[in-house]
C-alpha positions in Angstrom: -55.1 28.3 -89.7 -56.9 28.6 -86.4 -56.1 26.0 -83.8 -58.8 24.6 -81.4 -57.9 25.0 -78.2 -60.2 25.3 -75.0 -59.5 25.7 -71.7 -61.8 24.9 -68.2 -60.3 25.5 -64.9 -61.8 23.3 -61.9 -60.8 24.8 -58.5 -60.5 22.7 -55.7 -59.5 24.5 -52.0 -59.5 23.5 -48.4 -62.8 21.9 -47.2 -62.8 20.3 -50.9 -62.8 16.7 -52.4 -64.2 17.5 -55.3 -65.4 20.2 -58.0 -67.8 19.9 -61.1 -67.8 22.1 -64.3 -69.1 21.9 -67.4 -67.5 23.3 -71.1 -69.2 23.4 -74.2 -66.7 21.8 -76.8 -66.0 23.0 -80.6 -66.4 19.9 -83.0 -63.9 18.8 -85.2 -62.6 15.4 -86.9 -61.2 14.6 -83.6 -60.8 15.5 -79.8 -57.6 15.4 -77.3 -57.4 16.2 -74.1 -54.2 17.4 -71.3 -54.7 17.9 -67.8 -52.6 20.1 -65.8 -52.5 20.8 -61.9 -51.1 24.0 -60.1 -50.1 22.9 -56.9 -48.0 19.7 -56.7 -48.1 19.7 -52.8 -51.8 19.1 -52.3 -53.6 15.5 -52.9 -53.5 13.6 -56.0 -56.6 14.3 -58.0 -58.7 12.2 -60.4 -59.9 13.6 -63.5 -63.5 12.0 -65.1 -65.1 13.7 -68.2 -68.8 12.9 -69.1 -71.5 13.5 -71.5 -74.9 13.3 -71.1 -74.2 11.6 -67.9 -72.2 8.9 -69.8 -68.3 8.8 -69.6 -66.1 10.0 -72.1 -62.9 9.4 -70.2 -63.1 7.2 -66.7 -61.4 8.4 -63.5 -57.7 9.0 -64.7 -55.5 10.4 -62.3 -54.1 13.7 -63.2 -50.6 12.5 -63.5 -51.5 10.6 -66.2 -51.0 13.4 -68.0 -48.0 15.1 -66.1 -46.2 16.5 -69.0 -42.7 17.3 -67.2 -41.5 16.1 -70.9 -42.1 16.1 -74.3 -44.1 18.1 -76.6 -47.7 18.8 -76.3 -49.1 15.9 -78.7 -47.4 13.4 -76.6 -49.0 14.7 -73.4 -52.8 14.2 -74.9 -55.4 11.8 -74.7 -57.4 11.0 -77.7 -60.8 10.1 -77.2 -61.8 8.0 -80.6 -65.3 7.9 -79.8 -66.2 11.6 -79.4 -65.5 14.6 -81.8 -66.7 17.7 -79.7 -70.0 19.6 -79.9 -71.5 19.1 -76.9 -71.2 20.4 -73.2 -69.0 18.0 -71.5 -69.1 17.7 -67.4 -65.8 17.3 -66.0 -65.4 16.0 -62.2 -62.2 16.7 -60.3 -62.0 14.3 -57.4 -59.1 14.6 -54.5 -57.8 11.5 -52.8 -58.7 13.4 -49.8 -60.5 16.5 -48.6 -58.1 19.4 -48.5 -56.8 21.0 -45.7 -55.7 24.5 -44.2 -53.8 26.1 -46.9 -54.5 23.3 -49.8 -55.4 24.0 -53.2 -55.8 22.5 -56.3 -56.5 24.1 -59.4 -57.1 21.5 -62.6 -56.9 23.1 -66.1 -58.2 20.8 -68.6 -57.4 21.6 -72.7 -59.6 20.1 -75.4 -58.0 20.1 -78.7 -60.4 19.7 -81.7 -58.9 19.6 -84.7 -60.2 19.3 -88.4 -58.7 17.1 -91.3 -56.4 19.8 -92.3 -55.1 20.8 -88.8 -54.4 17.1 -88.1 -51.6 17.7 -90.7 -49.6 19.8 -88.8 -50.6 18.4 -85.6 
């Protein structure tokens, strides 16, 4: 049974306060989503997903989703109103711009499972 995972990677460095990029998402009966950060030393960072220009998830703060414990299922976000399909635009936003030596770089995982994955989920 294939799992349906996807990955984006938003870069943020010094001169930065924010980065756009956009991911085309596999439908299925549902859709989660985890955001991890690389570099714990730089600025906060605020997370906003969007499609069609319209939010999906409003400015959450990466930490949100920190994930220093517990499984994976416990770290996600559902969003109840969207099941995947489309290109989604995701905004990474810095509480400030980054300086000499700062970086930031913001994975985002979408998790779209079907009936039958849910299951196991």
């Amino acid at each position: 049974m294939r799992r349906r995972y996807q990955t984006v990677k938003v870069a943020l460095s010094e001169g930065d306060i924010m980065n756009v990029a956009k991911k085309n998402v596999d439908a299925g009966d549902r859709l989660f989503i985890g955001v991890s950060v690389s570099n714990g030393s730089a600025p906060g960072v605020d997370v906003l997903i969007k499609e069609n220009g319209s939010n999906i998830i409003d400015p959450l703060p990466a930490t949100f989703f920190d994930g220093k414990l517990g499984p994976l299922k416990e770290r996600l976000l559902e969003v109840s109103d969207y099941k995947g399909g489309s290109e989604l635009t995701i905004e990474v936003t810095a509480d400030r711009i980054l300086t000499a030596g700062e970086e930031n770089v913001v994975t985002v995982l979408f998790y779209t499972p079907n009936h039958n994955d849910l299951c196991q989920y």
